[in-house]
C-alpha positions as CSV (number, residue, x, y, z in Angstrom):
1,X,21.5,-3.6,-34.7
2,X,22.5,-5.4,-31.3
3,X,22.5,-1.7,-29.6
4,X,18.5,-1.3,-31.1
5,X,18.0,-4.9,-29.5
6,X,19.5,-4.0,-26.3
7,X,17.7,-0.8,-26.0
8,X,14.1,-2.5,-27.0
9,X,15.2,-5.1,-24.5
10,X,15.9,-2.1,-21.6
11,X,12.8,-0.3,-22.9
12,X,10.5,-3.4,-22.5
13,X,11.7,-4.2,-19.0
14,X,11.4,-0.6,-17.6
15,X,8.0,-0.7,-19.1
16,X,7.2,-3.7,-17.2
17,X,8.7,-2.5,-14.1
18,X,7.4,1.1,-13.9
19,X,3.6,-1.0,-14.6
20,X,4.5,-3.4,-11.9
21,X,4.8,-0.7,-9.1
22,X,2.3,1.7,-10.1
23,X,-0.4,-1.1,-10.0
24,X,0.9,-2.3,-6.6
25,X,0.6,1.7,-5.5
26,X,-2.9,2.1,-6.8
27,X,-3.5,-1.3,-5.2
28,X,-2.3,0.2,-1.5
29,X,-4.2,3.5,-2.3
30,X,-7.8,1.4,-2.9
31,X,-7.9,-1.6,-0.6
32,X,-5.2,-0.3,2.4
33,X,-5.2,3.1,2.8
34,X,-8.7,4.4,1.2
35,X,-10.5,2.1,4.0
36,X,-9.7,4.2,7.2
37,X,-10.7,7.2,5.3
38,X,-13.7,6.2,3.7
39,X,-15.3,4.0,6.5
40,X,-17.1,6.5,8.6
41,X,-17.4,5.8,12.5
42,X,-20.6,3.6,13.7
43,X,-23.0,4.5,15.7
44,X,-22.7,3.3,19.2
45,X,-24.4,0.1,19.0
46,X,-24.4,-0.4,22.6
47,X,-27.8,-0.9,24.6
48,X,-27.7,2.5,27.2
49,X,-28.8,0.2,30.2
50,X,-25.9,-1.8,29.6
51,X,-22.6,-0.7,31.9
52,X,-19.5,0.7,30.7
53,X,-16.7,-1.7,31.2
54,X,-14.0,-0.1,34.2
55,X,-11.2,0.6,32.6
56,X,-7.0,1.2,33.7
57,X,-5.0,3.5,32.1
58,X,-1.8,3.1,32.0
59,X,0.8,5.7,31.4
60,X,5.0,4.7,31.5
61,X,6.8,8.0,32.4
62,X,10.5,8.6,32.7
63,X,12.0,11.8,33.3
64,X,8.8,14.0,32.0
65,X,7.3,15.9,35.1
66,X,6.9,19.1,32.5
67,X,5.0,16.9,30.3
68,X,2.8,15.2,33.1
69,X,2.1,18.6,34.1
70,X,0.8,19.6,31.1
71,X,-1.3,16.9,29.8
72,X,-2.1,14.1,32.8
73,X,-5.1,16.4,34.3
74,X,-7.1,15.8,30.4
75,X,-6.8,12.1,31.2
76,X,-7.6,12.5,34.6
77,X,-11.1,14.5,33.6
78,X,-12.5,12.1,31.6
79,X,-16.3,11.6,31.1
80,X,-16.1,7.8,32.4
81,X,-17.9,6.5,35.1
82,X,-15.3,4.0,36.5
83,X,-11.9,4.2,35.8
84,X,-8.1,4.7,37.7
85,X,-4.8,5.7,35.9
86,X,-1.7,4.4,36.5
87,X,1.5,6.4,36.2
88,X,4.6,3.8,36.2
89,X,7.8,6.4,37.0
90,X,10.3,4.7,35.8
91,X,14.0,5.7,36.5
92,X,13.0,9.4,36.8
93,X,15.7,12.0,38.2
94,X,13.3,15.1,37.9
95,X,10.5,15.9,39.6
96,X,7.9,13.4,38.2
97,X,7.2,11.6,41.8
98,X,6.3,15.6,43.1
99,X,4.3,15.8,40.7
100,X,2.4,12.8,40.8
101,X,2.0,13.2,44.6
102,X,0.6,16.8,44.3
103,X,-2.1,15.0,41.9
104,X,-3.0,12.3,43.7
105,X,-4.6,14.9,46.4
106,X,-7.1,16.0,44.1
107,X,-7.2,13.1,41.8
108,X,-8.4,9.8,44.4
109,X,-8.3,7.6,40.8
110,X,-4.5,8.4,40.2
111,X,-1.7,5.8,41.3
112,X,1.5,5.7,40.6
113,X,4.1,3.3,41.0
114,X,8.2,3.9,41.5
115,X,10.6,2.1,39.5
116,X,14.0,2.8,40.9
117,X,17.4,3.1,38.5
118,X,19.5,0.6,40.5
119,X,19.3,-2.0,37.9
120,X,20.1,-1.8,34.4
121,X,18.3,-3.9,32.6
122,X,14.9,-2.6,34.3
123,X,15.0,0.8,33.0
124,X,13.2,0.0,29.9
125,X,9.4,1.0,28.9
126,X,8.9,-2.1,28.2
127,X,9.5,-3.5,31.9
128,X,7.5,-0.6,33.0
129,X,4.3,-1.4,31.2
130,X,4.6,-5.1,32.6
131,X,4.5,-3.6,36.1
132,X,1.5,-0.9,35.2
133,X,-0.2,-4.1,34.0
134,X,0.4,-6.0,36.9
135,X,-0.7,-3.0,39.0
136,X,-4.0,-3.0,36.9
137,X,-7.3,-3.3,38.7
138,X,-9.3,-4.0,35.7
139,X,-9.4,-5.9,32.6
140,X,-9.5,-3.5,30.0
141,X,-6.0,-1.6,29.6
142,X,-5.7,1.6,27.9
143,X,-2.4,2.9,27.1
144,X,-1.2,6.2,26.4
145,X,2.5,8.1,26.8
146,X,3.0,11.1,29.2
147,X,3.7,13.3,26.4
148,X,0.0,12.9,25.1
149,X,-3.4,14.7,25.8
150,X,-6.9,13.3,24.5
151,X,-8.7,14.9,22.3
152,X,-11.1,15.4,24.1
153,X,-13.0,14.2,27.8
154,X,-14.7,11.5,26.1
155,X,-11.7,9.3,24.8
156,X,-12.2,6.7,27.3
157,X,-15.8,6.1,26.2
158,X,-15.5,6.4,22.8
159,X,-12.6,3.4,22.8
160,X,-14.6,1.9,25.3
161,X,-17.3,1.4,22.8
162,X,-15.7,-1.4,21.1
163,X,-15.0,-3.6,24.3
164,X,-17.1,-5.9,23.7
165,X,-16.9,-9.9,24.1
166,X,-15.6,-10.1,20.6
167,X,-12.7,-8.2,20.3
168,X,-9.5,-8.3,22.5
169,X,-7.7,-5.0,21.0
170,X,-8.7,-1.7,20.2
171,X,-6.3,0.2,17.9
172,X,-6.5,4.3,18.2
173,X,-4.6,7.0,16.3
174,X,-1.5,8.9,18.3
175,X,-0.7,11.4,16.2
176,X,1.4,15.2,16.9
177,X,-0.4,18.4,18.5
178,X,1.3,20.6,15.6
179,X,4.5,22.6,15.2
180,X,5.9,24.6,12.2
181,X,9.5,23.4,11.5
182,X,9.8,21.0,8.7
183,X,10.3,18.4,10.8
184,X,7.7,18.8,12.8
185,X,5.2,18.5,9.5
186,X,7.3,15.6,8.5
187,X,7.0,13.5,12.3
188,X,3.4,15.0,11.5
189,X,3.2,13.3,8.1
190,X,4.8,10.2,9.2
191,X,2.4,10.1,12.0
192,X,-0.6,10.1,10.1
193,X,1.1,7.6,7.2
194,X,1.6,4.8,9.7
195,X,-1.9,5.6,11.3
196,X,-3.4,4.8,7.4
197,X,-1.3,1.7,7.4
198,X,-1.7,-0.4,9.8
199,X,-5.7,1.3,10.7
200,X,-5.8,-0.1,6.6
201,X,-4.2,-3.5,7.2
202,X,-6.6,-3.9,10.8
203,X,-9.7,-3.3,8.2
204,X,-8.3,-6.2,6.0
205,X,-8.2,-8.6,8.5
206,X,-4.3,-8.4,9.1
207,X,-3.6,-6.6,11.9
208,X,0.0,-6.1,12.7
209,X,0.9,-3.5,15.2
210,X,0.0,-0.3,17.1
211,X,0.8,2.7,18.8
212,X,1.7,3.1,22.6
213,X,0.0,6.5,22.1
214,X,-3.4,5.4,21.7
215,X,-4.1,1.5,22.6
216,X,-6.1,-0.8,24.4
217,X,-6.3,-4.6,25.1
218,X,-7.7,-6.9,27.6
219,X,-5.5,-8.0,30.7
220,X,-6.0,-11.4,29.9
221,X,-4.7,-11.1,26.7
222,X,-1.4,-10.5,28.0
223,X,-1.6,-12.9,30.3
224,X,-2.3,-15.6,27.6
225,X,0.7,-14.5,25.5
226,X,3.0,-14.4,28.1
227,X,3.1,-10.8,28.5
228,X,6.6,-9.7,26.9
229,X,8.6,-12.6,27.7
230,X,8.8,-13.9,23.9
231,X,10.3,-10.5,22.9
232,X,11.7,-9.9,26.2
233,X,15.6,-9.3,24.8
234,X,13.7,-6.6,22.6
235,X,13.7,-3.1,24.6
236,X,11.1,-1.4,22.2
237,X,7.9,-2.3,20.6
238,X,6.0,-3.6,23.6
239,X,2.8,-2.5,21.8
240,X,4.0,-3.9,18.1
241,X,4.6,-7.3,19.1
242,X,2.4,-7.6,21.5
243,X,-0.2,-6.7,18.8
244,X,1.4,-8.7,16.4
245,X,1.3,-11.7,18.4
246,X,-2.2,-11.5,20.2
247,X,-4.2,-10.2,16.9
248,X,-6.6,-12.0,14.8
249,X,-9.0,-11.3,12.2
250,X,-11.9,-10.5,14.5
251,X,-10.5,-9.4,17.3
252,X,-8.9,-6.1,16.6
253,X,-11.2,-3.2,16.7
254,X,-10.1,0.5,15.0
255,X,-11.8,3.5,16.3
256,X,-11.9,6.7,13.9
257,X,-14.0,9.1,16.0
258,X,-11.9,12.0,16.8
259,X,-13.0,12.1,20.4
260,X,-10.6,8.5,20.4
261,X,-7.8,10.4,19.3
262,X,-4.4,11.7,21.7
263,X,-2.1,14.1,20.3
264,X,1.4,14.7,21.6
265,X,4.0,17.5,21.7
266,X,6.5,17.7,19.5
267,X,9.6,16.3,20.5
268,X,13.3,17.0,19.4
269,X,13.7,15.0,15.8
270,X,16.8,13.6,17.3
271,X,14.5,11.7,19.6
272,X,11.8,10.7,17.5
273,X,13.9,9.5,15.3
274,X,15.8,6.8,17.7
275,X,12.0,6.1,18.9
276,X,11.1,5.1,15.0
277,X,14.4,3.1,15.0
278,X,13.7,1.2,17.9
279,X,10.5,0.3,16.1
280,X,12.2,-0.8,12.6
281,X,14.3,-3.1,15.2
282,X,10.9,-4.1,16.4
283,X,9.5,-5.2,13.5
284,X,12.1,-7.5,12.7
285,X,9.9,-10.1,15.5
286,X,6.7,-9.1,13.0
287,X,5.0,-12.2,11.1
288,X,6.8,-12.2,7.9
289,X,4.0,-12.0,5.5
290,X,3.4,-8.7,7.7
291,X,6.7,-7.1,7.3
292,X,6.5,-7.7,3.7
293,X,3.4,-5.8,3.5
294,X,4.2,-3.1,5.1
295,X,7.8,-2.2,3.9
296,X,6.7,-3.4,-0.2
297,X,4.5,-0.4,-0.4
298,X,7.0,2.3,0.4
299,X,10.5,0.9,-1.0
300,X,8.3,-0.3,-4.4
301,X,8.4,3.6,-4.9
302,X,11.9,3.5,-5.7
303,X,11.5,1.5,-9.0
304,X,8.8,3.2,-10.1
305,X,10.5,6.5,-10.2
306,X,14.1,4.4,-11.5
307,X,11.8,3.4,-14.5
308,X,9.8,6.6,-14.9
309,X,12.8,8.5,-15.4
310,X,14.1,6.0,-17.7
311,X,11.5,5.9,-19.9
312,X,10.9,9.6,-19.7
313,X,14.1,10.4,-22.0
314,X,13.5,7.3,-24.1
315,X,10.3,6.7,-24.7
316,X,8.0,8.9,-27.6
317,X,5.1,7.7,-25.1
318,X,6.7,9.6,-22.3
319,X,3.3,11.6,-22.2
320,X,1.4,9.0,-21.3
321,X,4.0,7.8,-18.8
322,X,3.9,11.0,-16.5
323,X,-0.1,10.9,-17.5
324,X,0.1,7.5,-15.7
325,X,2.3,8.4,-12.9
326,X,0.7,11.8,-12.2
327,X,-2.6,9.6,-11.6
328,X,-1.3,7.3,-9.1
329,X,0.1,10.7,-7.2
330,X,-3.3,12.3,-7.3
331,X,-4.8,9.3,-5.9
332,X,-2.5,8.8,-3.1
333,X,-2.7,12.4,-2.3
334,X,-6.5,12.5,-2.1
335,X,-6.7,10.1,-0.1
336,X,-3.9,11.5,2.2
337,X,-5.6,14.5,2.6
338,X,-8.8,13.5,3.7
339,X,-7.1,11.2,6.6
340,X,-4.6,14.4,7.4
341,X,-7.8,16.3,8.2
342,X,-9.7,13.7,9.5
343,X,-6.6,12.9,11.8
344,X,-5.5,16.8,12.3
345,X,-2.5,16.0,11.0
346,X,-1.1,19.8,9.1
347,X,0.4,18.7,6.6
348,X,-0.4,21.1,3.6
349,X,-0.3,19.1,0.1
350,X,3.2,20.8,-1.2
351,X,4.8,18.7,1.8
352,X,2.5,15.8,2.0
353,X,4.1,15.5,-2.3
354,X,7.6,16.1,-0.9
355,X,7.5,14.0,2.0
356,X,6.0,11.4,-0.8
357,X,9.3,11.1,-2.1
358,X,11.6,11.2,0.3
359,X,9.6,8.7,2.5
360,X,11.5,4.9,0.8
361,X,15.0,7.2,1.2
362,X,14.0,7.9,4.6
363,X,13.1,4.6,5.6
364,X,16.1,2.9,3.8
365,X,18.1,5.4,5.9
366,X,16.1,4.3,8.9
367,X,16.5,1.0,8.4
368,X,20.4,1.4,7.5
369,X,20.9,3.1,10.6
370,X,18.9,0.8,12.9
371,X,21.1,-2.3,11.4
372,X,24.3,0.2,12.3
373,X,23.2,0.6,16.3
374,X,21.0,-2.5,16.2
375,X,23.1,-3.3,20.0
376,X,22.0,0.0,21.3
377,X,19.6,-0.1,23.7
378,X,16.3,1.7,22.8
379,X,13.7,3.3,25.3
């Protein structure tokens, strides 16, 4: 009799559990992740006698001449009337300053600035961006990586459309040019998961962070923050925090036009994946209401599927149980196709379910590893 009580007992909180984190899920899928793909782009509201704002782009570059080479003339042929890029070579030992000074002949709007590897402690990105910022003619900043190409010749303008006296911050989507390893869909599929997050979170009213990829602010902002001197002691997430600490309600834009987007080349997953632990060390400086939001989501899988599979071989319901979970996956793949297409992320569905569930191992492996090399220092 006490093992039928004890079993009801198990049965009753699984039930509660596995009800618990499928509502939260659904809850994500509607009012998070469903916005950036459901909102469609607004016209440009902007009076055509009124002047674009000038704009500096900055770009932090260390040790990737190839990669300038490749993508720094699409920046440099934008459909802007007034703009100058800024290319901060920091620490380099390859040929980046040859290449910049080859540029610069046929490009009068490129600069460039040296940052030489005699100190230690300056060889970070961060440092780097605080001297492209400095260097910055104008007070619109628009940052992007030297392994990233716009979409097109008209990603200036179309961020530019949102600076306006309202808003501060202009969020964009980075995401991956292609590649057809399995970790190149998965960096792909990561990509365009963190793009619905904190694009969703923006369109709430919660902004939290960004991507160096694709952002813009005003100089002044910075300024009035104290650039990255209260995260200073941090060597990544110069675009997180400062996000997280200049944002408001109304003062973050999001742009979802694809001509806004930049795309990057794949990189080795060895890489990337120090890069996305640099950022989990990062967001440990996030508000806390924000870093409970945007780690619940993905580790709340991890119940659900404990429960599922509990009440799967002891429950007569179990139909109903899949019948229950199989709608929450259907929603949460919908919606991730429609923003994998809209964001040109290829991720077929068969991966985009796989990478579904390994994505709360993943991140606890992430998260584990960051705490192991949390003294490491992170580009």
């Amino acid at each position: 009799m006490d093992f039928f009580k004890q079993s009801d007992c198990f049965f009753r909180v699984a039930l509660c559990i596995f009800a618990f984190t499928v509502f939260i899920q659904i809850c994500y899928c509607f009012f998070i992740y469903a916005r950036p793909v459901c909102r469609k782009e607004k016209k440009n509201t902007k009076k055509p006698d009124v002047p674009l704002p000038p704009v500096s782009v900055i770009i932090c570059a260390r040790n990737e001449s190839d990669e300038l080479l490749q993508h720094l003339e699409t920046v440099l042929n934008q459909d802007y009337p007034v703009y100058e890029v800024i290319v901060v070579n920091y620490c380099s030992e390859d040929d980046t300053e040859v290449v910049l000074s080859a540029l610069k002949i046929r490009y009068p709007h490129l600069r460039s600035t040296i940052i030489k590897n005699d100190t230690p402690f300056l060889n970070s990105k961060k440092f780097a961006a605080s001297i492209g910022i400095k260097a910055a003619q104008y007070e619109w900043l628009l940052f992007t990586d030297a392994t990233c190409r716009p979409a097109s010749n008209l990603w200036i303008k179309s961020m530019s459309r949102y600076f306006t006296d309202k808003k501060d911050i202009v969020l964009g989507h980075g995401g991956y040019l292609g590649g057809t390893s399995l970790a190149d869909k998965w960096m792909n599929y990561v990509s365009c998961f963190n793009t619905l997050r904190y694009f969703g979170f923006a369109m709430c009213g919660m902004p939290c962070t960004g991507t160096s990829k694709n952002l813009a602010y005003r100089k002044s902002i910075y300024f009035a923050n104290n650039g990255f001197a209260n995260h200073a002691h941090i060597l990544s997430g110069d675009e997180d925090l400062l996000v997280s600490q200049a944002a408001t309600r109304k003062n973050v834009a999001v742009s979802l036009s694809h001509n806004a987007h930049t795309y990057c080349s794949q990189e080795p997953f060895s890489g990337w994946m120090q890069k996305l632990c640099g950022h989990f060390n990062a967001s440990s400086n996030y508000k806390r209401i924000y870093r409970f939001l945007l780690f619940f989501e993905p580790f709340s899988r991890l119940p659900m599927w404990a429960s599922l599979v509990f009440l799967m071989c002891c429950s007569l319901l179990w139909q109903y149980i899949l019948g229950i979970y199989l709608l929450r996956t259907i929603i949460f793949l919908i919606i991730f196709g429609v923003a994998a297409k809209r964001f040109k992320a290829k991720v077929a569905a068969p991966y985009a379910l796989f990478f579904d569930l390994a994505m709360p191992f993943f991140y606890a492996y992430a998260y584990l590893f960051n705490k192991i090399l949390m003294n490491r220092k992170w580009n």
